[in-house]
C-alpha positions in Angstrom: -45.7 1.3 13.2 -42.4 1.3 15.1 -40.1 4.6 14.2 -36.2 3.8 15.0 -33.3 6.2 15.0 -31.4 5.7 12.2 -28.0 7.3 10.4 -27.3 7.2 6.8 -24.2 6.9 5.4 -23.5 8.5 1.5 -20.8 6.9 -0.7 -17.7 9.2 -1.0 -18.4 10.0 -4.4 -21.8 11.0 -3.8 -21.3 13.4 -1.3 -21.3 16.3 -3.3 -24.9 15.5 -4.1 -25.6 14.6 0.1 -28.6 17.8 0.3 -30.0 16.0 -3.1 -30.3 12.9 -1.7 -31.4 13.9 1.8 -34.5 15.5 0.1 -35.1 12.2 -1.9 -35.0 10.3 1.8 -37.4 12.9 3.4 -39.8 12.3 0.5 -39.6 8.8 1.2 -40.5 9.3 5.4 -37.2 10.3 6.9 -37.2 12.5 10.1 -34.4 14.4 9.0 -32.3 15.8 12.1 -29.2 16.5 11.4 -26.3 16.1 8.9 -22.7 15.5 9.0 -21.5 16.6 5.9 -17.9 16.3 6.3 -18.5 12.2 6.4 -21.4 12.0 4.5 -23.9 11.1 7.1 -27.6 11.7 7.9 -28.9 11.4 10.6 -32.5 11.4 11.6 -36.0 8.6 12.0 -37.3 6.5 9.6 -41.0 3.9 10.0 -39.3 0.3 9.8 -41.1 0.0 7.0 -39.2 2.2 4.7 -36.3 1.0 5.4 -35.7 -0.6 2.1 -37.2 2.0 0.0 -34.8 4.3 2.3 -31.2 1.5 1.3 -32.5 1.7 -2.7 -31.9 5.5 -2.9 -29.2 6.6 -5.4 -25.6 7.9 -3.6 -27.1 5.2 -0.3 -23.9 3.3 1.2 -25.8 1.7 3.8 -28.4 2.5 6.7 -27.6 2.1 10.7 -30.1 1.6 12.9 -30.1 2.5 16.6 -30.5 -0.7 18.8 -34.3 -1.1 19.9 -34.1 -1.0 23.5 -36.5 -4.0 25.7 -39.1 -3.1 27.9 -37.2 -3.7 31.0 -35.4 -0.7 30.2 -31.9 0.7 28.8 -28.9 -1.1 28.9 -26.6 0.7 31.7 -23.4 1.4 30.2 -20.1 0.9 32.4 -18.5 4.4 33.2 -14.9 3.8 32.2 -11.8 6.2 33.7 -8.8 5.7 31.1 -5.8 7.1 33.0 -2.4 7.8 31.4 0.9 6.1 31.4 2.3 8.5 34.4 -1.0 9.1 36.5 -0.7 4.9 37.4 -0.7 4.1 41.4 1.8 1.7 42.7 2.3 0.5 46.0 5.7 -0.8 47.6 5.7 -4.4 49.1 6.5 -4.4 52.7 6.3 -7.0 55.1 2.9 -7.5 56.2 1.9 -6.2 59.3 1.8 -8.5 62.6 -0.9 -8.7 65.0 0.0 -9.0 68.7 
């Protein structure tokens, strides 16, 4: 049995009931881990499995799953420096310099 990391997102109007319906998900295998009430969001790990018992839950806008990683290892990510408008270099043409 493979067990993912998944988040759960609650429709808006269901949010009020968002403890409710995490209890209903644990009953049905959910690792619950943590919840982000203010968007509606569960967060936790689930058997693949019950995934669709997990999607058929009442107040259930959809299910996101973490992406399974291969065996040769985790996909390196490319560290990215975002600068502002002002902190940009420039350099002044010149003439290029002459070799004697």
């Amino acid at each position: 049995m493979t067990r993912i990391n998944v988040a759960i997102a609650v429709a808006g109007e269901t949010r009020g009931r968002l403890y409710e319906i995490a209890t209903q998900c644990r009953a049905l295998g959910f690792g619950h881990t943590a919840t982000l009430s203010d968007v509606g969001v569960l967060k936790g790990s689930a058997e693949l499995e019950d995934l669709p018992a997990l999607r058929a839950v009442p107040g259930v806008l959809g299910i996101e799953m973490e992406e399974l990683r291969s065996s040769r290892g985790a996909r390196r990510i490319p560290k990215v420096r975002v600068r502002s408008g002002g902190a940009r270099r420039t350099r002044r043409a010149g003439p290029a310099p002459t070799r004697q």
